[in-house]
C-alpha positions as a printed NumPy array, in Angstrom:
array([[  6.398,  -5.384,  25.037],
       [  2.474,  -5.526,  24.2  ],
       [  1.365,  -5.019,  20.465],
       [ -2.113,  -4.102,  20.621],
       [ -1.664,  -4.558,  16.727],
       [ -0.488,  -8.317,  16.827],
       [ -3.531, -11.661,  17.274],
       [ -3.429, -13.23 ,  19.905],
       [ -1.525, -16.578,  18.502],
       [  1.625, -13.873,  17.994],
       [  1.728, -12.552,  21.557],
       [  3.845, -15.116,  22.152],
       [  6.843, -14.964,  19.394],
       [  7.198, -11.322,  21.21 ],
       [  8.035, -12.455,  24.325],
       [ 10.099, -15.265,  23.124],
       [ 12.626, -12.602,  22.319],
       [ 14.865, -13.225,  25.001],
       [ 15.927, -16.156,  23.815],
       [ 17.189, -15.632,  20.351],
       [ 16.754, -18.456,  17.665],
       [ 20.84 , -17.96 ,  16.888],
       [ 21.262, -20.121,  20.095],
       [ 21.811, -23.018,  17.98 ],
       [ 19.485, -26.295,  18.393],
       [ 22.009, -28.782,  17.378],
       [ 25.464, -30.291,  16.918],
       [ 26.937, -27.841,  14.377],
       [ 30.02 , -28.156,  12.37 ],
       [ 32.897, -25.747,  13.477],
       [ 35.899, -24.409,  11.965],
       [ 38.518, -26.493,  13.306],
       [ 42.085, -24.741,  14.963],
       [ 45.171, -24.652,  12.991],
       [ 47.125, -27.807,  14.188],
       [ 50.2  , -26.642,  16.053],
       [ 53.225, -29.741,  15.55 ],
       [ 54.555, -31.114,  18.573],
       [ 51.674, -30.019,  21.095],
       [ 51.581, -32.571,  24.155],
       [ 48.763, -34.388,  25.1  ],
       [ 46.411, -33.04 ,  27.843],
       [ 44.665, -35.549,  30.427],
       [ 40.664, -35.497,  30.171],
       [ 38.956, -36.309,  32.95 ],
       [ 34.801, -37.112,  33.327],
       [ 33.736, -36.648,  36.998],
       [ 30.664, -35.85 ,  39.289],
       [ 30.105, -32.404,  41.463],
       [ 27.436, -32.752,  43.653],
       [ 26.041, -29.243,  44.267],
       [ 23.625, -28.401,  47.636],
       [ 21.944, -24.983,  45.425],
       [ 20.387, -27.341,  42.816],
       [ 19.357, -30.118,  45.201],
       [ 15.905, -30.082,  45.625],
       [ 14.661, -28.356,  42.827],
       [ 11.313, -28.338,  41.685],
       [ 12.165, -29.313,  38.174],
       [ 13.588, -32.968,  38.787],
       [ 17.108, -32.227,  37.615],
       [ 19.645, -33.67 ,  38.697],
       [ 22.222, -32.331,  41.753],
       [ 24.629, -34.374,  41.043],
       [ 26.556, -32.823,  37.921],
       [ 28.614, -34.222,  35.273],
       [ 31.832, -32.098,  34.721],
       [ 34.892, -32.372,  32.355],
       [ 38.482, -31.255,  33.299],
       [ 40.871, -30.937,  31.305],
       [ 44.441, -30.587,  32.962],
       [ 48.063, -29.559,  31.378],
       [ 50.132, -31.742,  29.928],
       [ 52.795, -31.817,  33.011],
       [ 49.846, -32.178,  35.813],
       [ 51.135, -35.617,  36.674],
       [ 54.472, -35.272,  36.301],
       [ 55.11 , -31.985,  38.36 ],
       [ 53.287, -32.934,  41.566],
       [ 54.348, -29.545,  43.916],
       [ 52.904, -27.601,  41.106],
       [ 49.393, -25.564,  41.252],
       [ 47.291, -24.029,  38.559],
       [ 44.773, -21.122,  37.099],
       [ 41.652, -22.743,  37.002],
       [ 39.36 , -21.326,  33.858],
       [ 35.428, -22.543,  33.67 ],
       [ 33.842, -22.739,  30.527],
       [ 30.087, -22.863,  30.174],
       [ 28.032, -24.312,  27.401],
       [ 25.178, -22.6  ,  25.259],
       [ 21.267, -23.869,  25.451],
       [ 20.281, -27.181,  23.982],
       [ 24.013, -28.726,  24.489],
       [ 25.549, -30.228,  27.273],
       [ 29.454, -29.938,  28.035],
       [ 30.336, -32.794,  26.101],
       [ 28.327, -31.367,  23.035],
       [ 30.33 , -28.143,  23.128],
       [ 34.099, -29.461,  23.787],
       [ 33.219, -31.1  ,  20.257],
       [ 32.181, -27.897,  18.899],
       [ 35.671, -26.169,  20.499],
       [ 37.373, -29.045,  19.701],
       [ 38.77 , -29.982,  22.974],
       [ 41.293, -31.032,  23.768],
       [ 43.414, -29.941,  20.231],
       [ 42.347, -26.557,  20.841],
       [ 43.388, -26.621,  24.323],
       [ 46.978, -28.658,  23.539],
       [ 47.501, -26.273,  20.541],
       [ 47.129, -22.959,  22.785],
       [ 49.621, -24.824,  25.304],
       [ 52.212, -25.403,  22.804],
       [ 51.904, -21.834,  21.28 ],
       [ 52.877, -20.492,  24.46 ],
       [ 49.685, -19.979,  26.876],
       [ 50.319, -21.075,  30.345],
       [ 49.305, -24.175,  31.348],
       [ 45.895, -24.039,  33.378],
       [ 43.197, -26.092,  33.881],
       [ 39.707, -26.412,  32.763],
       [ 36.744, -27.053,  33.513],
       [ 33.347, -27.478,  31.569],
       [ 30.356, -28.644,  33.927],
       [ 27.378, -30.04 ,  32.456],
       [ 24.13 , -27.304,  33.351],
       [ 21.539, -28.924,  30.829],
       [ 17.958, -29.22 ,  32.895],
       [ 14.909, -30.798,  32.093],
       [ 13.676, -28.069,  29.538],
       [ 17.6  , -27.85 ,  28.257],
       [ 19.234, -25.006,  29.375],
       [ 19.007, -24.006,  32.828],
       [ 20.04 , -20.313,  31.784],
       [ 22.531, -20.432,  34.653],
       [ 20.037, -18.258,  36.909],
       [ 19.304, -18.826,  40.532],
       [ 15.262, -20.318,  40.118],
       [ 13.722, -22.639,  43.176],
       [ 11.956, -24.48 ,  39.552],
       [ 15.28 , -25.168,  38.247],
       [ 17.945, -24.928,  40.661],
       [ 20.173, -22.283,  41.421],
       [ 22.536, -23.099,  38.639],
       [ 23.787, -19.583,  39.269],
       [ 25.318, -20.55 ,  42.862],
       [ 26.182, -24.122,  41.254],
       [ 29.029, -22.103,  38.764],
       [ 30.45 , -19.668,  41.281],
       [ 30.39 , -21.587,  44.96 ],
       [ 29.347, -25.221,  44.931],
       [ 31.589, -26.216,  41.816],
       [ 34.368, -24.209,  42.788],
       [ 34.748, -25.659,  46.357],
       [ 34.829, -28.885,  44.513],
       [ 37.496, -27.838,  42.41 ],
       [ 39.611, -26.862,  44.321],
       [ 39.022, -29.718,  47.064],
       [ 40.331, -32.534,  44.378],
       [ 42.764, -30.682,  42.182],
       [ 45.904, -28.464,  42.628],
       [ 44.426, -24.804,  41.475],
       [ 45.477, -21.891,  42.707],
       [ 42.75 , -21.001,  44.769],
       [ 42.357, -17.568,  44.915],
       [ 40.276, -14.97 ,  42.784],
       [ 42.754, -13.442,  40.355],
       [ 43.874, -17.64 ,  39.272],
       [ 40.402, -18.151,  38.036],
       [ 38.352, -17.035,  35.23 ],
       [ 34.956, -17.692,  33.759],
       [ 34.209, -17.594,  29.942],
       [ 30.808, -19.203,  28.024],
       [ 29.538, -19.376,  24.926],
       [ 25.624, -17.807,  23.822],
       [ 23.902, -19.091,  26.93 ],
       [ 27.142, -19.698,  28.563],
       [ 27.947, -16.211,  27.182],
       [ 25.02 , -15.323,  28.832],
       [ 25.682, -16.67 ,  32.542],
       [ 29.268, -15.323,  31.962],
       [ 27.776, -12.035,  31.899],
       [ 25.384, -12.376,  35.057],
       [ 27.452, -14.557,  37.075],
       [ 30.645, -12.404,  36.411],
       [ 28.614,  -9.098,  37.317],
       [ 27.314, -10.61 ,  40.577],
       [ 30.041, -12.746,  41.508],
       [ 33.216, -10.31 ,  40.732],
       [ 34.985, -11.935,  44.312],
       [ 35.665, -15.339,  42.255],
       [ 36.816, -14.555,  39.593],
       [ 39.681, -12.636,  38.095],
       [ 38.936, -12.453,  34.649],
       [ 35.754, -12.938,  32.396],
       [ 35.161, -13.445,  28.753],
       [ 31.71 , -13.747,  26.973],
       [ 31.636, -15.275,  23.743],
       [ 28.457, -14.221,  21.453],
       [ 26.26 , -13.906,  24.693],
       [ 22.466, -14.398,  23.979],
       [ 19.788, -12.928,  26.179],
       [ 21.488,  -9.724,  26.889],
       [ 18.102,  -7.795,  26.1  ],
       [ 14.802,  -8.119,  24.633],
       [ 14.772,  -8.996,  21.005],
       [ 12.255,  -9.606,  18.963],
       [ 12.582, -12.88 ,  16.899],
       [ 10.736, -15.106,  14.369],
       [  7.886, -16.942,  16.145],
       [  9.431, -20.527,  16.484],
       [  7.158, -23.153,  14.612],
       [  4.606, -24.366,  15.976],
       [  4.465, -22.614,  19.592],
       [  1.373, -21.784,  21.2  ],
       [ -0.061, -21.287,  24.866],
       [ -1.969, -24.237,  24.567],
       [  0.304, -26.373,  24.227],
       [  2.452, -25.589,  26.543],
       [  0.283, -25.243,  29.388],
       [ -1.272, -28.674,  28.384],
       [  2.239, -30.589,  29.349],
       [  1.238, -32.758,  33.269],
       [  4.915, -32.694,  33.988],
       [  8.308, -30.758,  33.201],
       [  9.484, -34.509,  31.153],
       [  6.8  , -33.975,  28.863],
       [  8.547, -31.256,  27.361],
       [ 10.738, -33.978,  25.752],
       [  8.277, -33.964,  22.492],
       [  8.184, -30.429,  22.092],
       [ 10.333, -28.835,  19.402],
       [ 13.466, -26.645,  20.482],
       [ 11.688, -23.182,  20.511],
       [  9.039, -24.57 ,  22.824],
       [ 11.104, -26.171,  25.107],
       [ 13.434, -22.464,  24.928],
       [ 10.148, -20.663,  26.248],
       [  9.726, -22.954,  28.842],
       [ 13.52 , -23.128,  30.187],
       [ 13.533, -19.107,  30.184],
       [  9.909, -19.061,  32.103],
       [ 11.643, -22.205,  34.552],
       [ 14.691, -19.687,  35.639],
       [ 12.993, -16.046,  35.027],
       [  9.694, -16.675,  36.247],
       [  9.176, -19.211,  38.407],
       [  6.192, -19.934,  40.637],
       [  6.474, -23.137,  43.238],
       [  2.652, -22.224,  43.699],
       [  1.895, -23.286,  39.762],
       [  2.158, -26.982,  39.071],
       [  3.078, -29.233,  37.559],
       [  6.037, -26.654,  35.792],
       [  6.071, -25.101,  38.731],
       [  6.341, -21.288,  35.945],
       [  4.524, -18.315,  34.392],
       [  4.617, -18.046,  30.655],
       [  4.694, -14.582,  29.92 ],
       [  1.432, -14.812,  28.216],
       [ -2.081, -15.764,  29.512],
       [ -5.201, -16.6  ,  27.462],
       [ -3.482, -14.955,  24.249],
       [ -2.462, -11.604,  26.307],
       [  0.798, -10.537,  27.903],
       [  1.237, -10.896,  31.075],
       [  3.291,  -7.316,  31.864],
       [  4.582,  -8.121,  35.514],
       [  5.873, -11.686,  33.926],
       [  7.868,  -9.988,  31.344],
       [  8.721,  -7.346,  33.621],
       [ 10.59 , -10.144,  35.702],
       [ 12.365, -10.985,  32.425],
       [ 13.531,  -8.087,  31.775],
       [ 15.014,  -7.799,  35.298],
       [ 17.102, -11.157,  34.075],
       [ 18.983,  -9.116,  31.079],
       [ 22.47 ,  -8.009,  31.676],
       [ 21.707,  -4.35 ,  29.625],
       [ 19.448,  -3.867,  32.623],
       [ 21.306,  -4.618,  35.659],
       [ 24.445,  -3.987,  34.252],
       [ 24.716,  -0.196,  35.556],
       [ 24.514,  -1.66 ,  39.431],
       [ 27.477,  -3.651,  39.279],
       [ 30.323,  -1.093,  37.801],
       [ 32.617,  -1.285,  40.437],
       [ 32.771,  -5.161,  40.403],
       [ 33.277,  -4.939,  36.66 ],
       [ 35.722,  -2.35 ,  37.134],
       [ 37.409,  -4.888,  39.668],
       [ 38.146,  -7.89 ,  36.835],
       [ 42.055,  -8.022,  35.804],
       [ 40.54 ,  -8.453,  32.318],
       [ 37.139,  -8.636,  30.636],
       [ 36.558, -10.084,  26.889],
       [ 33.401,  -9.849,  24.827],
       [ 33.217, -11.037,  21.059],
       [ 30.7  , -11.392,  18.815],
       [ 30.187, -12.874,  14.689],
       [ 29.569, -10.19 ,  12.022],
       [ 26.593, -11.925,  10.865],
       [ 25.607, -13.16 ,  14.119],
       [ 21.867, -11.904,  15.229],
       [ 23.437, -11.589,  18.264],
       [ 25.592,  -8.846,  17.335],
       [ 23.85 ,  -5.284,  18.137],
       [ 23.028,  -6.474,  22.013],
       [ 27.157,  -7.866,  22.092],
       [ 27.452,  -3.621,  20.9  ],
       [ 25.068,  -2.383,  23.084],
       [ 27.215,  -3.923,  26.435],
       [ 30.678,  -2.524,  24.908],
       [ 28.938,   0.883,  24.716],
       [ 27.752,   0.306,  28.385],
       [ 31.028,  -0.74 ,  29.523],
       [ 32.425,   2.107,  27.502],
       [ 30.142,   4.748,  29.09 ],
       [ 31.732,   4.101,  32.548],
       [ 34.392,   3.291,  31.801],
       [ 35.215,  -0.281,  32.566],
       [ 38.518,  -1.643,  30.795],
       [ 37.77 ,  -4.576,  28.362],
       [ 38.424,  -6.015,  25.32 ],
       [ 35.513,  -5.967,  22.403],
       [ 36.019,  -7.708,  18.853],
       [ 33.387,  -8.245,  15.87 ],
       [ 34.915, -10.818,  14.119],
       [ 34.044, -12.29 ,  10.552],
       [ 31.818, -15.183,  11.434],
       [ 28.309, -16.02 ,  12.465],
       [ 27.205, -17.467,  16.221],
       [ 29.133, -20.828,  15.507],
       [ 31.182, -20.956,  13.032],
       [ 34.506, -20.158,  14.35 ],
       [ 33.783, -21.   ,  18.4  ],
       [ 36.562, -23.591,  18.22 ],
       [ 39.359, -21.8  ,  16.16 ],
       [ 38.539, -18.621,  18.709],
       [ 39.005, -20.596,  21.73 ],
       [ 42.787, -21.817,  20.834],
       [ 43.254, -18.454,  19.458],
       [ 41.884, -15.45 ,  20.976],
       [ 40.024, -16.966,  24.347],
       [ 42.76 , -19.15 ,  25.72 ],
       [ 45.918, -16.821,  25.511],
       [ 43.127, -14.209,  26.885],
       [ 43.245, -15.871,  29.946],
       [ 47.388, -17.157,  29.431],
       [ 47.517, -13.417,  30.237],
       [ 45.107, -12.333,  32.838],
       [ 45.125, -15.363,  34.926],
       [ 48.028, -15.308,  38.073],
       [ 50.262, -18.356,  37.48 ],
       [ 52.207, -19.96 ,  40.55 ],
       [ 55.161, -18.153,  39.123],
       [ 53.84 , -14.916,  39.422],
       [ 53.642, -15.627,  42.899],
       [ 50.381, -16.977,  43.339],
       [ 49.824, -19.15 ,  46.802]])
């Protein structure tokens, strides 16, 4: 990734290119579903997970994880009666409450129930850190976010509420970021889950991007503590949260990382470890997992930035092989999350998920 031809205050907008400014900073505004009359009323619960791979992170954040489930309208009425379990993971810069808004939860989720998608329930834990996005990666800095998704909140799960507890009742979709740690945690954790969908994953390769404003070395190396990076601006604190999970160093305080650049020059075996972190390059050792998944989804916007890497994975999956279901749809990275959720990503799942009545134990 060097540019001998770029200055020195530009060596770092090219490494920042794994984390692509169509990860959007803010609350957006979102297409909302088409109402669907008579649609019951789901139940909306807020609890805590406490999870043993983040505890004792470098970082500062939090083990103890906020986590919203949503369950079916008849949950409390039909007692004997167990459930698919789906887990839906939020993009950088948001937190789970942030991105039910954007999906529109619950009316997306009561409108796919009433159109005919089984009832399941769902769950959207909370996986913001102290730099905003812990990229769901396993990182001593951050946590291990990664084991957090596919052991520690699952055993939680299942300990409290009636799921069907088995692998092919339990599927794992996220948006961007969440598209992102769909990708890596499905590929690496194929025994949990039955069926994966990635909506508009970011960070699926190296991609060159504008250089956020502001950004520089200095700066960021001048922070005494992860909190500080409250005042930076979103692309700054972006670097940071992708250095915090890709490259971390417990031997470097007080971030406890390794920017991928060093007085104004690229640090190769930094980026290299990046690299390592992208789905289109690990992607090739986990076929026969992939190949394992009842059903896998990918999606991306027409005039999202985000599109040619979503491409690049169906041709990958394509080349071997692996069964899945790829759509380029007329939007951009947000626009249409929440209408897509009630109507392509939930009866996705209606499908591929075993219900009790399919004989599920």
């Amino acid at each position: 990734m060097t540019n001998p031809v770029f200055p020195p205050r530009l060596l770092l907008a090219a490494v920042l290119a794994l984390v692509p400014m169509s990860m959007a900073p803010a609350q957006v505004a979102t297409r909302p579903p088409p109402m669907v009359p008579g649609a019951k009323a789901v139940t909306v619960e807020h609890i805590r997970v406490h999870s043993p791979a983040i505890a004792g992170n470098l970082e500062g954040n939090s083990a103890d994880r906020e986590v919203i489930v949503v369950l079916p309208p008849d949950y409390a009425r039909n007692r004997t009666r167990r459930y698919p379990v789906l887990y839906a993971l939020h993009g950088y810069s948001i937190g789970a409450a942030q991105w039910t808004k954007e999906i529109h939860v619950p009316a997306a989720i009561e409108g796919a129930f009433a159109r005919g998608v089984p009832p399941m329930i769902l769950i959207f834990p909370d996986s913001r850190t102290m730099h905003n996005g812990s990229m769901y990666s396993s990182s001593q800095t951050v946590g291990d976010f990664e084991r957090f998704i596919s052991h520690d909140l699952i055993a939680a799960i299942d300990a409290r509420y009636r799921t069907i507890a088995r692998r092919e009742s339990r599927g794992l979709v996220g948006h961007s970021m969440g598209g992102y740690g769909t990708a890596r945690i499905g590929m690496k954790h194929a025994d949990m889950f039955g069926a994966i969908y990635m909506m508009s994953p970011c960070c699926l390769s190296p991609r060159m991007m504008a250089r956020p404003e502001g950004t520089d070395e200095k700066l960021l190396t001048s922070l005494s503590s992860p909190r500080d990076s409250e005042r930076l601006n979103w692309g700054q604190r972006a670097m940071l949260a992708a250095a915090a999970a890709w490259s971390p160093n417990p031997k470097n305080p007080p971030l406890y990382l390794d920017l991928p650049v060093k007085d104004g020059k690229t640090r190769e075996d930094i980026v290299a470890k990046w690299l390592a972190n992208t789905p289109l390059a690990f992607v090739d050792q986990y076929v026969a997992p992939l190949k394992s998944y009842r059903a896998i989804g990918l999606d991306v916007g027409a005039q999202d930035g985000l599109k040619t890497d979503a491409q690049a994975l169906h041709d990958a999956l394509d080349r071997y092989g692996i069964a899945h279901r790829f759509e380029i749809y007329d939007g951009d990275h947000v626009n249409r999350i929440g209408e897509r959720f009630q109507e392509q990503v939930l009866p996705f799942f209606g499908r591929a998920l075993v219900t009790a009545r399919q004989g599920a134990k």
